[in-house]
GUZA-245691 format. One record per residue: residue number from 1; residue in one letter; x, y, z of N, C-alpha, C in turn. Coordinates in steps of 0.001 Angstrom, whole numbers. Atoms other than C-alpha are relative to their C-alpha. Layout:
N
     k   r       n.x       n.y       n.z      ca.x      ca.y      ca.z       c.x       c.y       c.z
   NUM   A         X         Y         Z         X         Y         Z         X         Y         Z
...
//
This chain:
154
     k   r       n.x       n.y       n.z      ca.x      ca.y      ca.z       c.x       c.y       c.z
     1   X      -792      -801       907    -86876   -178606     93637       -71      1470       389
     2   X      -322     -1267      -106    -87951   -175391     94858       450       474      1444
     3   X     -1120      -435     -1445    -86437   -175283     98519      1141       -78      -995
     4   X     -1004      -300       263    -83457   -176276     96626       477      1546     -1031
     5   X      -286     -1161       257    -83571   -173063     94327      -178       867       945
     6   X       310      -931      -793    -84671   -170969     97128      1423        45       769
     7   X     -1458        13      -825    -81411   -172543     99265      1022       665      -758
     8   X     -1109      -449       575    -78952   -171713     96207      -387      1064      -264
     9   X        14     -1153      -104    -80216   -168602     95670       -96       694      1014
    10   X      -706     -1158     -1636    -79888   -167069     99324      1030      -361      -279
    11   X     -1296      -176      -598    -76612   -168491     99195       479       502     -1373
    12   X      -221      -491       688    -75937   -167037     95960       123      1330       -59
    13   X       313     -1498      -974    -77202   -163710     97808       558       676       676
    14   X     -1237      -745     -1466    -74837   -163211    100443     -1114       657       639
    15   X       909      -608     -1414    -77654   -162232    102733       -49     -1292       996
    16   X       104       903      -922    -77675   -163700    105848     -1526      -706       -45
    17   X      1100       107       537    -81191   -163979    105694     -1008      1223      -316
    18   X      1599      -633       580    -84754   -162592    104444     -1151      -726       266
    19   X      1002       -66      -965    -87948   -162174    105681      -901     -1614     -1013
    20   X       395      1616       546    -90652   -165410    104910      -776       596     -1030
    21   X       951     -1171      1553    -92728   -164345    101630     -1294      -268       897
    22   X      1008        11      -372    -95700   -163379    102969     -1616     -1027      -828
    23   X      1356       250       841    -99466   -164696    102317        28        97      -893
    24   X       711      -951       614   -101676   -163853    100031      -553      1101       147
    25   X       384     -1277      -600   -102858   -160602     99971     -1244      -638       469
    26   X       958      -190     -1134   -105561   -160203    103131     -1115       462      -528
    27   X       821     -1112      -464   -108622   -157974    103224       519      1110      1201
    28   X      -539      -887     -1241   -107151   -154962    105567     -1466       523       409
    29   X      1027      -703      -189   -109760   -153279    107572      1027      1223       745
    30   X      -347     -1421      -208   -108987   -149627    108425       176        74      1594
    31   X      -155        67     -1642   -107239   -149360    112146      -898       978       915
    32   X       703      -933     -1015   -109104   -147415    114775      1128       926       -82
    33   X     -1106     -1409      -366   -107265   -143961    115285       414       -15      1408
    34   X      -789      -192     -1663   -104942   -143698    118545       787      1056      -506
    35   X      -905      -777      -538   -103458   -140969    120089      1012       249      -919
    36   X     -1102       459       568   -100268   -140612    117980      1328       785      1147
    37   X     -1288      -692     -1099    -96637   -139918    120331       499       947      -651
    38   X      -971      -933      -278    -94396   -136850    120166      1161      -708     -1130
    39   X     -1403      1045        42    -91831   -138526    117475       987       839        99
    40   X      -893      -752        25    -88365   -138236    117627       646       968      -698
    41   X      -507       140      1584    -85818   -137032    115573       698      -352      -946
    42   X        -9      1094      1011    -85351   -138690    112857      2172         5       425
    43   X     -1300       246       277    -81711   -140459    112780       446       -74     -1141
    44   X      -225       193      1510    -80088   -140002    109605       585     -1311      -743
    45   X      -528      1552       769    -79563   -143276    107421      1351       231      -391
    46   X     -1423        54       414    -76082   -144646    106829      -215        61     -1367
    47   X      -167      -586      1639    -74734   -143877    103704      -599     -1258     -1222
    48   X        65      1142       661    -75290   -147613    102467      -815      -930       337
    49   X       169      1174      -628    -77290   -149925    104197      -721      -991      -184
    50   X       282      1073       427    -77757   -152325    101711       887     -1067      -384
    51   X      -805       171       745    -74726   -153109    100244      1487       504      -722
    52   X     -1155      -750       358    -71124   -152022     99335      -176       -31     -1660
    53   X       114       323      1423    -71114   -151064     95704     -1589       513      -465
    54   X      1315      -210       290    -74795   -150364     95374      -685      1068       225
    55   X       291     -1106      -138    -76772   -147350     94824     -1137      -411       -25
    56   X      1320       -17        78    -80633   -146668     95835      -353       673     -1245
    57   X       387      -684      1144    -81643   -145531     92461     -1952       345      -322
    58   X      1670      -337       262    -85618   -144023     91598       363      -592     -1113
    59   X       241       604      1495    -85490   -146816     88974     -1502     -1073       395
    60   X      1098       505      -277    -88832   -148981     88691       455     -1310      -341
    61   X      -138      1485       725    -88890   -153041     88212     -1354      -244       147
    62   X      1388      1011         2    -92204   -154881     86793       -68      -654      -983
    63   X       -50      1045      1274    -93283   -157381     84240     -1369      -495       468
    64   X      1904       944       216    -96242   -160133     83755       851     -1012       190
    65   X        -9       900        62    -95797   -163111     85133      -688     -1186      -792
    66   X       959       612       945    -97033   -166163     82588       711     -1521        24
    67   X       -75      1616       481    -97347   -169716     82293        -1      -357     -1129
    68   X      -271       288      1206    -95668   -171033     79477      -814     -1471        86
    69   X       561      1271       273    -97188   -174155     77733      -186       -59     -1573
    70   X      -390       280      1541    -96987   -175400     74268      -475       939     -1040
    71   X       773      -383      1200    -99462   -173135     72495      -259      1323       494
    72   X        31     -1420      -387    -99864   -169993     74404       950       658      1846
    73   X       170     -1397     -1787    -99174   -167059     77790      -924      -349       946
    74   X      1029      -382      -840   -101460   -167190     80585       522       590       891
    75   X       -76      -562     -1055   -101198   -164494     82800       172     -1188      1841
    76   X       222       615     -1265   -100833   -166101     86487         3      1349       885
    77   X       605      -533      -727   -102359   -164514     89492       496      -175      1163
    78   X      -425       503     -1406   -100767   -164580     93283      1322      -702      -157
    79   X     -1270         5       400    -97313   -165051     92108       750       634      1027
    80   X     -1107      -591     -1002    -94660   -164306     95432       739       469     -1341
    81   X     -1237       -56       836    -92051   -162279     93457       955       969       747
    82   X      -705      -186      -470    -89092   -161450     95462      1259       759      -685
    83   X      -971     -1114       644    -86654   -158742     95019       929       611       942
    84   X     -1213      -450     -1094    -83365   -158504     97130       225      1486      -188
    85   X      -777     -1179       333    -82135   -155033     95935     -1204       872       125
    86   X      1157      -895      -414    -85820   -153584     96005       -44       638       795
    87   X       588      -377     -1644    -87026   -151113     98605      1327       973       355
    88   X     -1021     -1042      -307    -85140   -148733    100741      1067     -1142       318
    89   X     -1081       621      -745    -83476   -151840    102865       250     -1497      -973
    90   X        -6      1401       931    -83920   -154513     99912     -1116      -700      1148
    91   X      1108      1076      -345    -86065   -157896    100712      -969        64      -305
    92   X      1623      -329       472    -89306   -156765     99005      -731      -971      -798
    93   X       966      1356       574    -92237   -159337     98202     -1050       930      -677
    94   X       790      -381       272    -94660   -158372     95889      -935     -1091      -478
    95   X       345       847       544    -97426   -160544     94421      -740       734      -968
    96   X       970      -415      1535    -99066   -160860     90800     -1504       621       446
    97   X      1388      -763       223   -102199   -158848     90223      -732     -1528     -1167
    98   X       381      1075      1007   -104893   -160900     87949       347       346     -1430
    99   X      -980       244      1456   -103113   -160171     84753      1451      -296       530
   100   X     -1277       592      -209   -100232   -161418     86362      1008       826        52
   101   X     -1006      -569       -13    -98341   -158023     86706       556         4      1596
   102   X      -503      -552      -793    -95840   -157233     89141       593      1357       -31
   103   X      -467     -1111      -338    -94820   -154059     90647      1361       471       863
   104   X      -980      -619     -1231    -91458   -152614     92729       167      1411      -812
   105   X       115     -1599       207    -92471   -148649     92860      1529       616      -345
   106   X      -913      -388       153    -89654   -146309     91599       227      1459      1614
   107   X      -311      -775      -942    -90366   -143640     94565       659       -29      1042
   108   X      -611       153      -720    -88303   -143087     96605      -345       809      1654
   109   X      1224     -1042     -1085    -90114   -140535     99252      -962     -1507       472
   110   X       537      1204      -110    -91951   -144090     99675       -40     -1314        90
   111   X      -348      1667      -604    -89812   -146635    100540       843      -210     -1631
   112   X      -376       993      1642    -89195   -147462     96433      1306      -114      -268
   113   X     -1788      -313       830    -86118   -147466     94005       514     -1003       203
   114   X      -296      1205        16    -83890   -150281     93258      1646       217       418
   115   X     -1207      -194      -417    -80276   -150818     94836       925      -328     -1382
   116   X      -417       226      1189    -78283   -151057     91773      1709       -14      -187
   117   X     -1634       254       -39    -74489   -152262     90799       728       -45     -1441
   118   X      -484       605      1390    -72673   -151696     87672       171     -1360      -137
   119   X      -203       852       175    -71717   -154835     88015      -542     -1430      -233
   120   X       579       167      -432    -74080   -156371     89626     -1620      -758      -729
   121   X       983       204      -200    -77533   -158095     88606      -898       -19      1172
   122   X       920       523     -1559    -80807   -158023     90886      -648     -1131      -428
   123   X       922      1806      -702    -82045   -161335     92238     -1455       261      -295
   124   X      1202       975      -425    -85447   -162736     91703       -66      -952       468
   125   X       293       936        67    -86767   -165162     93297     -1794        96      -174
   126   X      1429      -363       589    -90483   -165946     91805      -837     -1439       689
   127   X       350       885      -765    -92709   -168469     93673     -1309      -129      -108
   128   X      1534       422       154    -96295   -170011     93043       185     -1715      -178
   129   X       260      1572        34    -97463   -173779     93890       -44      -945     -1009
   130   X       797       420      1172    -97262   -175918     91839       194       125     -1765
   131   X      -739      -286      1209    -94823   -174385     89177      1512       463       502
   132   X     -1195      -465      -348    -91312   -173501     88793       557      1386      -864
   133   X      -650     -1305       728    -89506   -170001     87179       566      -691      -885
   134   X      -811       591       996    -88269   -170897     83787      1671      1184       260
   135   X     -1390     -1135      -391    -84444   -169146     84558       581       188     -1180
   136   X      -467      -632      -960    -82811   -166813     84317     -1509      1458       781
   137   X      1104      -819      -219    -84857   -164634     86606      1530      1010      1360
   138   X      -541     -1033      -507    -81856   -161997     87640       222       736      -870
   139   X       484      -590       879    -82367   -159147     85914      1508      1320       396
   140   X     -1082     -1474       616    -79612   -156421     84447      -452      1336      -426
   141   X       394     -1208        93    -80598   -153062     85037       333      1639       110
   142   X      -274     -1044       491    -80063   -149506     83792      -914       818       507
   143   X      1095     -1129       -58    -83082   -147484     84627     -1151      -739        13
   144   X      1337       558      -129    -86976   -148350     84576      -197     -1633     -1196
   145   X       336      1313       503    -87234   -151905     83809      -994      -940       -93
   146   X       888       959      -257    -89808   -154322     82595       249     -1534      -875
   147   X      -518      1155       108    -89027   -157802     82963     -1381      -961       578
   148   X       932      1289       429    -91329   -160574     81930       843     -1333       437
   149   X      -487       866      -558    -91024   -163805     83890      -440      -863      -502
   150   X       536      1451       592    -92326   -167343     82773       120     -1235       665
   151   X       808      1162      -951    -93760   -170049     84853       -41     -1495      -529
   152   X       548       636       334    -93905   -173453     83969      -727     -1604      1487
   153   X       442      1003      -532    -96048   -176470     85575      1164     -1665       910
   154   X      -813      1159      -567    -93939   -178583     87582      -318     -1972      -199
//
């Protein structure tokens, strides 16, 4: 069931494709320092290059992911949550924290901000083993949004 939501929602997407959802978060260890090159200079970004219709906006998206079940919430933990319109170029994966929040930063100096369409909803797709997204998980947005998702047990 969930390749098949994953299939109808790319093709629901109009993206050719997107990247694979990563891991779980790692342990990073801190790189050795090299040299750094001479960079260039910078090429200036096309006016659009996410989308016709769509503006990078410094708007924020997050929520709590939670497993529904007859009698209460539970936060869930390590939750893929996918966000086409996210990011400078869209495709952004984030995963749950242990209260189950997610994050897509509003900065924009930092990659953030959400591509945004009057018209338009942004895509989730939300992904953990073993459960499925209770839908709808495309979210209608105005400005700093927090959108609560809900999980249930497959």
């Amino acid at each position: 069931m969930g390749i098949v939501c994953t299939l109808v929602a790319q093709g629901i997407l109009g993206c050719g494709s997107y990247p694979s959802p990563p891991t779980a978060p790692a342990q990073v260890q801190a790189p050795t320092p090299v040299a750094q090159p001479v960079p260039s200079p910078a090429v200036p970004p096309s006016p659009n290059p996410y989308a016709p219709g769509y503006v990078l906006t410094a708007v924020s998206l997050s929520g709590v992911v939670t497993e529904r079940n007859a009698t209460e919430q539970t936060p869930l933990e390590d939750v893929r949550v996918y966000c086409d319109a996210c990011g400078v170029v869209g495709h952004t994966w984030r995963f749950t924290d242990k209260n189950g929040r997610y994050t897509f930063p509003s900065d924009l100096a930092s990659g953030g901000g959400v591509w945004l369409s009057a018209r338009d909803a942004t895509p989730l797709i939300v992904q953990k083993d073993g459960f499925v997204a209770v839908l709808p998980t495309d979210v209608k947005m105005n400005g700093d949004t927090e959108y609560n998702i809900q999980m249930q047990r497959r």
